[in-house]
BALOBA-1460 file (C-alpha; in Angstrom, 3 decimals):
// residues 159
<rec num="1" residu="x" x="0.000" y="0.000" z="0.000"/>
<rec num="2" residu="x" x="1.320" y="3.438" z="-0.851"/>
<rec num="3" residu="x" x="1.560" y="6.121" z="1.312"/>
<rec num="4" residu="x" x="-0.614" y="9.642" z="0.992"/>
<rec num="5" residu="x" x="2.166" y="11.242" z="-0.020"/>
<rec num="6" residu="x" x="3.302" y="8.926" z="-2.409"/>
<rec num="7" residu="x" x="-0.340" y="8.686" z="-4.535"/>
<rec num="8" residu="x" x="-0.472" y="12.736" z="-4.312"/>
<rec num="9" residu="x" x="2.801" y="12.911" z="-5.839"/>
<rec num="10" residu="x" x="1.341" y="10.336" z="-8.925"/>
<rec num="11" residu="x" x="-1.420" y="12.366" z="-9.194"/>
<rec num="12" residu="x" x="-1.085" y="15.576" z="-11.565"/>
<rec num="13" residu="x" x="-1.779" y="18.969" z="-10.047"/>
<rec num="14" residu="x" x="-4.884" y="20.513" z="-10.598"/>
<rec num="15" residu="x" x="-5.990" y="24.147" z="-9.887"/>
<rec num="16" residu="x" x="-9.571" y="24.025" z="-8.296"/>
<rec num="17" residu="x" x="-12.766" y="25.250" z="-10.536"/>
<rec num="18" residu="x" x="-12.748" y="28.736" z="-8.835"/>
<rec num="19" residu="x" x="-8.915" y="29.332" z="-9.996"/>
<rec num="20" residu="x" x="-10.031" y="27.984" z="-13.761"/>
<rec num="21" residu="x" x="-12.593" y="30.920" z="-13.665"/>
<rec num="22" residu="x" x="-10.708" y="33.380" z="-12.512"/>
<rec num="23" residu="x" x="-8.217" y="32.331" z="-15.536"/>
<rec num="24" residu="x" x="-10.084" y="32.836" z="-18.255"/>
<rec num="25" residu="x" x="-8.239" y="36.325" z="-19.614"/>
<rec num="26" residu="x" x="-7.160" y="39.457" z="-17.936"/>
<rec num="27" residu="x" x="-6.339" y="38.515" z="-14.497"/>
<rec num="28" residu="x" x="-2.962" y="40.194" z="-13.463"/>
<rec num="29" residu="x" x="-0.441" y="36.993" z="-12.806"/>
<rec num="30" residu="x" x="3.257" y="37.411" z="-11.463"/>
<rec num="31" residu="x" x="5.399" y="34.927" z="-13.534"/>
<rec num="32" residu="x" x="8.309" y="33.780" z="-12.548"/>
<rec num="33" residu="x" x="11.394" y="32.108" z="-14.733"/>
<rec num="34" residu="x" x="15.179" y="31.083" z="-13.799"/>
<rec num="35" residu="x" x="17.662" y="33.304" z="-15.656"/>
<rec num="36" residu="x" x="20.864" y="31.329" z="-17.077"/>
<rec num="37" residu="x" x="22.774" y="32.324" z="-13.855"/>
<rec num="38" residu="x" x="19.565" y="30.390" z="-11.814"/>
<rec num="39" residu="x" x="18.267" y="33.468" z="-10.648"/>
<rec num="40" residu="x" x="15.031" y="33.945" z="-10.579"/>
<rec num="41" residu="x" x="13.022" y="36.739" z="-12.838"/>
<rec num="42" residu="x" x="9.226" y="37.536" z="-12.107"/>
<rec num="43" residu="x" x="7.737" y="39.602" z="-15.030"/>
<rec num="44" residu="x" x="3.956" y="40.973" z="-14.729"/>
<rec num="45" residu="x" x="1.715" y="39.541" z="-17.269"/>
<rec num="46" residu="x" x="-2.188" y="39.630" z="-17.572"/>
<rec num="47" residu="x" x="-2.272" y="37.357" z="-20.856"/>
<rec num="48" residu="x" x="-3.036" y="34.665" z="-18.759"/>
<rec num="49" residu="x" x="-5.595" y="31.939" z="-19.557"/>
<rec num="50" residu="x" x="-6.345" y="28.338" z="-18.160"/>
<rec num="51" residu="x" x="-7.369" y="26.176" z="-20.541"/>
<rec num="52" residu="x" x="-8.658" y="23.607" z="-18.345"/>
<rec num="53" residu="x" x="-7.788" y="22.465" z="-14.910"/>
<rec num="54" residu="x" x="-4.076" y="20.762" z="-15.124"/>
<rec num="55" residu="x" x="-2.673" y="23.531" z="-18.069"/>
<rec num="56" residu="x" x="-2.815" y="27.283" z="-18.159"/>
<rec num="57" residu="x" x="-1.432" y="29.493" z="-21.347"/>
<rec num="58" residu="x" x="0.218" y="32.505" z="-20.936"/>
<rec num="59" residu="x" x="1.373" y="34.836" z="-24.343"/>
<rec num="60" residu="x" x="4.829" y="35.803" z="-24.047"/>
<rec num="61" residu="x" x="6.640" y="38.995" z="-25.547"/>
<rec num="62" residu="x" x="9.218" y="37.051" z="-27.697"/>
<rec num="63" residu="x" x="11.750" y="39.932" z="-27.705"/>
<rec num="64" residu="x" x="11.879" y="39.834" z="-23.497"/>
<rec num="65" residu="x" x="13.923" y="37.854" z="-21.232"/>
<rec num="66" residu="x" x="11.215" y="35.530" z="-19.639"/>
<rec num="67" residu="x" x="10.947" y="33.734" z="-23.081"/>
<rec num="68" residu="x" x="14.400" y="33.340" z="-23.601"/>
<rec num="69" residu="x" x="14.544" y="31.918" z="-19.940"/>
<rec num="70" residu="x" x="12.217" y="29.130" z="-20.442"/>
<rec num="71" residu="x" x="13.591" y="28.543" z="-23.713"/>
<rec num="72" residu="x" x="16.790" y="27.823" z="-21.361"/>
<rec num="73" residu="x" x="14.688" y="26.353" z="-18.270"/>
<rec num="74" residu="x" x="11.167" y="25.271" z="-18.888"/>
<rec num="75" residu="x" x="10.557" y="25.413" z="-14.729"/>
<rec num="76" residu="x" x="8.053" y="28.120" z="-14.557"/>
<rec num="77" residu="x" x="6.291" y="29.696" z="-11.172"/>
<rec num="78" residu="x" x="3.016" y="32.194" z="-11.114"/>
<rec num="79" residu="x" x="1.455" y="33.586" z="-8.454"/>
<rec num="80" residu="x" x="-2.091" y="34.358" z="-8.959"/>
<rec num="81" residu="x" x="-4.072" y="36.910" z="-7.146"/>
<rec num="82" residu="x" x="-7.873" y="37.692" z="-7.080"/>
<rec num="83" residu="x" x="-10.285" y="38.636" z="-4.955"/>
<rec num="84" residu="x" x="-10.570" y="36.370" z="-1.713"/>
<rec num="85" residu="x" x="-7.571" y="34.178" z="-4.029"/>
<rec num="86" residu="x" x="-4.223" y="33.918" z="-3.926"/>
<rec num="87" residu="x" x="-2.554" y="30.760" z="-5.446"/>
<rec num="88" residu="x" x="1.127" y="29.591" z="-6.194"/>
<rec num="89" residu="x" x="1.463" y="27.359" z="-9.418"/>
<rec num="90" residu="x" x="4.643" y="25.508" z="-10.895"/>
<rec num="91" residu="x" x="4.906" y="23.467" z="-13.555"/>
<rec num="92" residu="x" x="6.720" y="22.591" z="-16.638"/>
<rec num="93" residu="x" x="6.630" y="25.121" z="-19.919"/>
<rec num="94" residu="x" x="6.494" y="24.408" z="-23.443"/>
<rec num="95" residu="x" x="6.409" y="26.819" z="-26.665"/>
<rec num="96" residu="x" x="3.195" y="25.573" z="-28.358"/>
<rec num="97" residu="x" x="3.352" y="28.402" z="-30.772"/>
<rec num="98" residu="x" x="6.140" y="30.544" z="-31.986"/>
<rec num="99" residu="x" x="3.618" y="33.480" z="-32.541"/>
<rec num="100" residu="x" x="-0.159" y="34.384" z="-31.585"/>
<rec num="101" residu="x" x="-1.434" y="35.959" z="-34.708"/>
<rec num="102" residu="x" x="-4.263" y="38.130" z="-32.630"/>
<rec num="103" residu="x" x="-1.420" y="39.966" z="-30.516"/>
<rec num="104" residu="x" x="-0.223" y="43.201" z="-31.836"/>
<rec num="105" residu="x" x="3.553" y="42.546" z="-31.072"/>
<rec num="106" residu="x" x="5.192" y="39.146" z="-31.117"/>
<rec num="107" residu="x" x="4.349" y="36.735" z="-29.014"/>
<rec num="108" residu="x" x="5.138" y="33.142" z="-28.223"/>
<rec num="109" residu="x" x="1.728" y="30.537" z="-26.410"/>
<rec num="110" residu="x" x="3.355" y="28.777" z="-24.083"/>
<rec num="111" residu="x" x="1.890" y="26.203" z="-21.924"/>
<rec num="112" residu="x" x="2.326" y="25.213" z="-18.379"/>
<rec num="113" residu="x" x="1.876" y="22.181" z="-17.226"/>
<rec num="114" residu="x" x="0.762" y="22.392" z="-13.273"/>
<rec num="115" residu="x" x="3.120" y="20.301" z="-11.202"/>
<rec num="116" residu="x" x="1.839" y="22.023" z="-8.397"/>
<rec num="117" residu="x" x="-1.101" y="24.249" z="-7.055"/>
<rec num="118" residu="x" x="-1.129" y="25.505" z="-3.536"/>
<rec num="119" residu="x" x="-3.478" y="28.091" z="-1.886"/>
<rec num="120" residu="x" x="-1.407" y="30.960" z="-0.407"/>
<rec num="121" residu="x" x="-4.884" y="32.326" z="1.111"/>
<rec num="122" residu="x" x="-5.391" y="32.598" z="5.044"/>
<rec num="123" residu="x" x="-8.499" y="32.182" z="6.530"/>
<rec num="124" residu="x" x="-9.811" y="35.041" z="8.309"/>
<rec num="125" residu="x" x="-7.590" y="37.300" z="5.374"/>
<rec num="126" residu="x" x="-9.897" y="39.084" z="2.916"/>
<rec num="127" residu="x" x="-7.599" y="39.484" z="-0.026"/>
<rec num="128" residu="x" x="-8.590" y="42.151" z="-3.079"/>
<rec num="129" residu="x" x="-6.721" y="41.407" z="-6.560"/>
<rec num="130" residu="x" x="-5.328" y="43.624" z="-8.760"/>
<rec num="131" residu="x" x="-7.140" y="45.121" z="-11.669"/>
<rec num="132" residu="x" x="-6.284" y="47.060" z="-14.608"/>
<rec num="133" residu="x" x="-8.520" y="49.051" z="-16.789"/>
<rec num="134" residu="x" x="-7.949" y="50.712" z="-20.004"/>
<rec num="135" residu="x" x="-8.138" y="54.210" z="-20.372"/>
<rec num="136" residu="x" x="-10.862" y="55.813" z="-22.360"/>
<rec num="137" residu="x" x="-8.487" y="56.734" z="-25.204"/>
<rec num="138" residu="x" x="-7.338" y="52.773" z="-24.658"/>
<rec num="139" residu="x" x="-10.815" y="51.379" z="-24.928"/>
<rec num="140" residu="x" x="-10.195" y="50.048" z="-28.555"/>
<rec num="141" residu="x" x="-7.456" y="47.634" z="-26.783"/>
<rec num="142" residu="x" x="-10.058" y="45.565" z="-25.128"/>
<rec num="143" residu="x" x="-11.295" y="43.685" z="-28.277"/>
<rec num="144" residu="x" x="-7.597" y="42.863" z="-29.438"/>
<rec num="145" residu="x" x="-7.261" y="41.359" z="-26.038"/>
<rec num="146" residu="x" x="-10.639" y="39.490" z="-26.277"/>
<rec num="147" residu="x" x="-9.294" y="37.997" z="-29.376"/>
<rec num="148" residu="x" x="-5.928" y="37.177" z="-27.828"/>
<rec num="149" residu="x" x="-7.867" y="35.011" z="-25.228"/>
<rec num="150" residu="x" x="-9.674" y="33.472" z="-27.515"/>
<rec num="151" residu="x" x="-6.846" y="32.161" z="-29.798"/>
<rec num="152" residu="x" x="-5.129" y="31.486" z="-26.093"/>
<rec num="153" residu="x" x="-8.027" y="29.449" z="-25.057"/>
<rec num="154" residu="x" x="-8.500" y="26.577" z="-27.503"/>
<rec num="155" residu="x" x="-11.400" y="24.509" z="-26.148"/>
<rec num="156" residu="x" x="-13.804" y="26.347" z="-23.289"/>
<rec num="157" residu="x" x="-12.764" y="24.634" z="-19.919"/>
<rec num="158" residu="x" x="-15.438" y="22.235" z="-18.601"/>
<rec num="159" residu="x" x="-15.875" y="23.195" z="-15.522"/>
């Protein structure tokens, strides 16, 4: 018989259905990557989108260093934050595609692969995300995002 620890560690991560709806486009993630001297790099990124409960794409800037570090190191962390949520995902990253044709400058889908999924919450803590908005001026950005998620997306999560 195997221990508790043993069959969690057989079983693949999964984030729980309130994290899948929370990433399904434009919640601000911190994303962090291991630089070719192993130190770690956190970039903020909002293109962000799980595709169902064990994988979450995220649309990289191909001309940044975070691409070029999991190009070198595919171990990827994010820390996701939302209201009354706060999770801490790893997982292994791979380039599905070299370029998202919605996205106005270059970018690279990759996909994580959860290896891990752990709430940072604390009961008792009321926690408030961060939000962006665009700026009247801006407003024309929202539908080029819209279709960014949606080429990010693939098939709807089921839950």
């Amino acid at each position: 018989m195997s221990s508790h620890n043993e069959a969690a560690r057989e079983r693949p991560a999964q984030m729980p259905a309130e994290l899948v709806r929370l990433l399904l486009g434009g919640q601000t993630c911190i994303v962090a990557t291991v630089d070719e001297q192993h130190r770690p790099m956190t970039t903020l990124m909002t293109w962000v989108v799980a595709r169902d409960p064990q994988t979450i794409s995220i649309a990289i800037d191909v001309r940044g260093k975070a691409l070029a570090n999991i190009r070198q190191n595919p171990q990827v962390a994010i820390e996701v934050l939302g209201d009354d949520l706060c999770y801490g995902l790893r997982g292994h990253a791979v380039v599905e595609k070299e370029r998202i044709a919605a996205a106005p400058f270059p970018c690279a889908l990759v996909e994580l692969h959860l290896e891990e999924c752990k709430n940072h919450g604390a009961e008792g803590v009321k926690f408030v995300g961060p939000r962006y908005h665009f700026a009247p001026e801006k407003q024309h950005r929202s539908a080029v995002e819209q279709a960014i998620f949606a080429e990010m997306k693939g098939s709807a999560p089921t839950i």
